[in-house]
Residue frames as qw, qx, qy, qz and C-alpha x, y, z in Angstrom:
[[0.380, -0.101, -0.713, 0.581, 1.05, -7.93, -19.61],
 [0.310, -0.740, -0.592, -0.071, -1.66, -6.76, -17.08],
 [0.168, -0.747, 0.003, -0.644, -1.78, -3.54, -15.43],
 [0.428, -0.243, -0.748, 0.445, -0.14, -4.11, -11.82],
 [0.408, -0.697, -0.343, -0.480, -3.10, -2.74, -9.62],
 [0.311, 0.166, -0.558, 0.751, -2.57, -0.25, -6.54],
 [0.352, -0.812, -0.460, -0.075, -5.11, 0.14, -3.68],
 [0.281, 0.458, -0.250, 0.806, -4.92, 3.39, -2.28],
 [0.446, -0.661, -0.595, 0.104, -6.13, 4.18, 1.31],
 [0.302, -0.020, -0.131, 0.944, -6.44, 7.44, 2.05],
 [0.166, 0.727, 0.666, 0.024, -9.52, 9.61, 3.35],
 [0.296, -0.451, 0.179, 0.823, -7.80, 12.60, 1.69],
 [0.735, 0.537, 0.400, -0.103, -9.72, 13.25, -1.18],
 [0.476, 0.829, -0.279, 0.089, -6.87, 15.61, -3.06],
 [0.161, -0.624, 0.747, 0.164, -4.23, 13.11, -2.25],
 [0.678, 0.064, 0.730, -0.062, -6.04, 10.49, -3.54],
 [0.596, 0.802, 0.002, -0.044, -6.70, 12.62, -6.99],
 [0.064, 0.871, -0.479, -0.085, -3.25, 13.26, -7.09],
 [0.093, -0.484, 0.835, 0.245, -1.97, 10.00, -6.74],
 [0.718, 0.349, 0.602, -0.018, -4.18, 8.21, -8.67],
 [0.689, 0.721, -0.075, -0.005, -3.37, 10.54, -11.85],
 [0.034, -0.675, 0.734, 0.066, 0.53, 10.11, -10.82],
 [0.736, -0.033, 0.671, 0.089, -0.03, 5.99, -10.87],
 [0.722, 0.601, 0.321, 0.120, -2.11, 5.82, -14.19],
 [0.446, 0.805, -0.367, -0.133, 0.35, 8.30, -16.09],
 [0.002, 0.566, -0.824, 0.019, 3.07, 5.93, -14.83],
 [0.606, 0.161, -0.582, -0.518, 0.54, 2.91, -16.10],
 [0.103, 0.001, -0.956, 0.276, -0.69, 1.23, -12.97],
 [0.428, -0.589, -0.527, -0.439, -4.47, 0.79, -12.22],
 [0.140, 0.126, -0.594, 0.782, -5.95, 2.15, -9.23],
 [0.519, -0.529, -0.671, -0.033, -8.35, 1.24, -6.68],
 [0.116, 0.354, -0.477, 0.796, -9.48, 3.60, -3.87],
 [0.484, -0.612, -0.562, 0.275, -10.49, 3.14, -0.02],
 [0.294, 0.384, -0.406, 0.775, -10.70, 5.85, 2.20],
 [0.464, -0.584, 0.487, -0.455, -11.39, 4.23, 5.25],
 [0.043, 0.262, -0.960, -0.087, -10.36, 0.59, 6.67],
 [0.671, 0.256, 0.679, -0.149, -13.62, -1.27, 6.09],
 [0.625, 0.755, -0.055, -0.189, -13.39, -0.02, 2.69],
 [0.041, -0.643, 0.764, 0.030, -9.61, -0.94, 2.65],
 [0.565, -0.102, 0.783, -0.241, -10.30, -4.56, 4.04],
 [0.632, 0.522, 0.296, -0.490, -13.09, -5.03, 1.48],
 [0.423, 0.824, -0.257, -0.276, -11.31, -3.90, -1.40],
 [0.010, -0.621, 0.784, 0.022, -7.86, -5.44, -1.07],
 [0.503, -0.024, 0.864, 0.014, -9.68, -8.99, -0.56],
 [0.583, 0.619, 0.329, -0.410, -11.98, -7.87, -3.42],
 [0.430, 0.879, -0.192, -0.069, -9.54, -6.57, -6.09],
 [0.868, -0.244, 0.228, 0.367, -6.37, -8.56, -4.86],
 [0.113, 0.949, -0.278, -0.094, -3.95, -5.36, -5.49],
 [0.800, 0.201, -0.289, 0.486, -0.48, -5.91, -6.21],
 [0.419, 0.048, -0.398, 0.814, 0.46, -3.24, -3.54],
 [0.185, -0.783, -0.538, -0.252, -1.13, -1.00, -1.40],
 [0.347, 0.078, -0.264, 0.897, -0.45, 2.46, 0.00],
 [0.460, -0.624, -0.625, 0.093, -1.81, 3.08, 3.06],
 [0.130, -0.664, 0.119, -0.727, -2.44, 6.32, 4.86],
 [0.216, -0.081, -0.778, 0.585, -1.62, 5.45, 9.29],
 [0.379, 0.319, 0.347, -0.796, -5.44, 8.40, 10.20],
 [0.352, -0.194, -0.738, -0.542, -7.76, 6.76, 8.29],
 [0.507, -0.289, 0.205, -0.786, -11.34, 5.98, 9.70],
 [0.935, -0.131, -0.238, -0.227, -12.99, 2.99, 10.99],
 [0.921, -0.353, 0.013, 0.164, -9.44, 1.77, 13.13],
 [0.137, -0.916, 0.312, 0.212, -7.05, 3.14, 11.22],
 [0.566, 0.564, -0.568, -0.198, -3.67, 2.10, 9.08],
 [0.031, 0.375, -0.866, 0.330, -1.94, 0.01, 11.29],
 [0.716, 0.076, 0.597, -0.355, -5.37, -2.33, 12.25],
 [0.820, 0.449, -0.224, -0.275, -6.01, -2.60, 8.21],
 [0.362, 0.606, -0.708, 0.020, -1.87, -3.47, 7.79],
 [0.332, -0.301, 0.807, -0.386, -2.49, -6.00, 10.76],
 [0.725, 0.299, 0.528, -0.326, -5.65, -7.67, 9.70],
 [0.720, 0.567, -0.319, -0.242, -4.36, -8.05, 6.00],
 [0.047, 0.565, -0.811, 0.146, -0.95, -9.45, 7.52],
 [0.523, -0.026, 0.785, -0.332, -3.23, -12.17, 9.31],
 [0.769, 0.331, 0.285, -0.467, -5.35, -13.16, 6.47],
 [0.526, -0.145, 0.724, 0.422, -3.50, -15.79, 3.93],
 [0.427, 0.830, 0.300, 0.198, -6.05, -14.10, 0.86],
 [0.079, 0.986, 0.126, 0.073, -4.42, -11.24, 1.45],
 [0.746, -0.591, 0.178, 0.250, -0.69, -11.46, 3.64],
 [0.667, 0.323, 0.374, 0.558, 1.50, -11.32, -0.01],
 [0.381, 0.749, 0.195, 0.506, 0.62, -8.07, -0.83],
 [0.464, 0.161, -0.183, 0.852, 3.37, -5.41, -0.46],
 [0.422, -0.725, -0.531, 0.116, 2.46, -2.49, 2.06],
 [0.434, 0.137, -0.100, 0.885, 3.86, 1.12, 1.73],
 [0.225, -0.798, -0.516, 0.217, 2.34, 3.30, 4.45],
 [0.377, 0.382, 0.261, 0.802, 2.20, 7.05, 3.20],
 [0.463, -0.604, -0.609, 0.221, 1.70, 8.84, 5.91],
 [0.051, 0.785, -0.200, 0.584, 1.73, 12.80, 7.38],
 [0.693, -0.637, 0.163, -0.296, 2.21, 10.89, 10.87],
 [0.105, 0.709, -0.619, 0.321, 6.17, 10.82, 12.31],
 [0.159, -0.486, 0.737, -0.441, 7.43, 7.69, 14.35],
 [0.896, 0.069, 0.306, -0.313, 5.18, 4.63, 13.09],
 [0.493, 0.563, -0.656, -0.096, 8.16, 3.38, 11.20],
 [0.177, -0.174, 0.941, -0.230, 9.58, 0.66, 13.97],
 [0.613, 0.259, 0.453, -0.593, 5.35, -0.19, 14.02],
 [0.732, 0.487, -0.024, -0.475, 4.97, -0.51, 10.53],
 [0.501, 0.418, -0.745, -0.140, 7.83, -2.71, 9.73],
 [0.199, -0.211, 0.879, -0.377, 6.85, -4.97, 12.45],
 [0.710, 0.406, 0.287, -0.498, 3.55, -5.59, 11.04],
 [0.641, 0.010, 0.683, 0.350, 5.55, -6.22, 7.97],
 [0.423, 0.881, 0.065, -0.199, 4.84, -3.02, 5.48],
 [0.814, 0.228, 0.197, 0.497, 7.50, -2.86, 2.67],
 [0.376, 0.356, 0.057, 0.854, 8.01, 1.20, 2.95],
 [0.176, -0.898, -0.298, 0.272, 6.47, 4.09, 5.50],
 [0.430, 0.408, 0.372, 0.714, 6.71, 6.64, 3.78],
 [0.028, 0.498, 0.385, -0.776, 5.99, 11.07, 5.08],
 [0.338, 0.690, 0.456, 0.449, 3.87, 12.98, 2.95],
 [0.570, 0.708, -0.228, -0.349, 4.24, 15.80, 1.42],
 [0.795, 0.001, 0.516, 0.319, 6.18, 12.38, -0.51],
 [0.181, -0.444, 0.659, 0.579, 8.67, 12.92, -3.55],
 [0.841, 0.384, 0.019, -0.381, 6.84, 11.58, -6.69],
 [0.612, 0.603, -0.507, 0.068, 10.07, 9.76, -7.96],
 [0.096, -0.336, 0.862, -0.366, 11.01, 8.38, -4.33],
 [0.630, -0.006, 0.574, -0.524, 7.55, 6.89, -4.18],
 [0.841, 0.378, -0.216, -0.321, 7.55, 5.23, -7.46],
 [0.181, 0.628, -0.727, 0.209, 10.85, 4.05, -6.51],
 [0.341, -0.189, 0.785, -0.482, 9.84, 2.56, -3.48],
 [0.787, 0.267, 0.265, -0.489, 6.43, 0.80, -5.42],
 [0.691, 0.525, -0.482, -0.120, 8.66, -0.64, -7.93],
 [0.186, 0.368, -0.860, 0.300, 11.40, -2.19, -5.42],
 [0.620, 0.022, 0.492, -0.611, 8.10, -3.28, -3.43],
 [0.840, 0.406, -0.042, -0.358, 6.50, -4.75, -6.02],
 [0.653, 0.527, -0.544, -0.020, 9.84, -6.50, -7.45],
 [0.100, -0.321, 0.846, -0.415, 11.14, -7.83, -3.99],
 [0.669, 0.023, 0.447, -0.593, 7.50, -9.16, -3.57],
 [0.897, 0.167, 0.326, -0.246, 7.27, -11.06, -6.66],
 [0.478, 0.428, -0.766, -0.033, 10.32, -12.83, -7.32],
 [0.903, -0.235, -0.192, -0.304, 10.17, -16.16, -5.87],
 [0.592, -0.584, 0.550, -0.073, 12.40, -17.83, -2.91],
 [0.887, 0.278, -0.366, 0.034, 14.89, -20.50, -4.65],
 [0.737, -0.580, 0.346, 0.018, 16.93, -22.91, -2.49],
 [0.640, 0.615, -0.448, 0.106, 19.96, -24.42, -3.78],
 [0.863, -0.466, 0.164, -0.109, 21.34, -27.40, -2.34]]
């Protein structure tokens, strides 16, 4: 089975080290942005299975990327957990549709948590039953 692949967006550079060696030890690939034309780019480039998004980012910020991915049918699937040092964008971010807004300094074990139940809610498929 393939390596499910996480864009990170963050222009943090030591949160981006940090959770790029927390993904791989816990055996996901990782892709980093850290700003939203690089975000944009990437995510249609590399078609992540999830992305965790940082709300201060340059070039517009989280919440334009999360918007402009939401709109784009390449892109609209993948799962969205905004990881964030910035209080009170929660109502925002689920309205866009993100799967998790997350504060940083972040648990390491709540955020895998939350990438797994992302990831697993995202790709099971919708069955009707007449």
């Amino acid at each position: 089975m393939a390596k499910k692949k996480i864009l990170v967006v963050d222009d943090e550079e030591d949160v981006t080290k940090a959770l790029r060696v927390r993904l791989k030890i816990n055996g996901y690939q990782v892709v980093i942005a850290s700003d939203s034309v690089q975000a944009f780019t990437l995510a249609n480039k590399e078609r992540p299975d999830l992305i965790l998004l940082d709300v201060m980012i340059p070039g517009g910020g989280g919440f334009v990327v999360a918007e402009r991915l939401k709109q784009s049918t390449t892109t609209q699937h993948i799962p969205i957990i905004f990881l964030t040092g910035i209080s009170g964008g929660e109502e925002r971010a689920y309205k866009i549709g993100a799967s998790g807004y997350m504060m940083k300094p972040y648990q390491p074990e709540k955020l895998l948590e939350t990438i797994r139940s992302a990831m697993d809610i995202h790709g099971r498929q919708t069955v009707f039953i007449s």
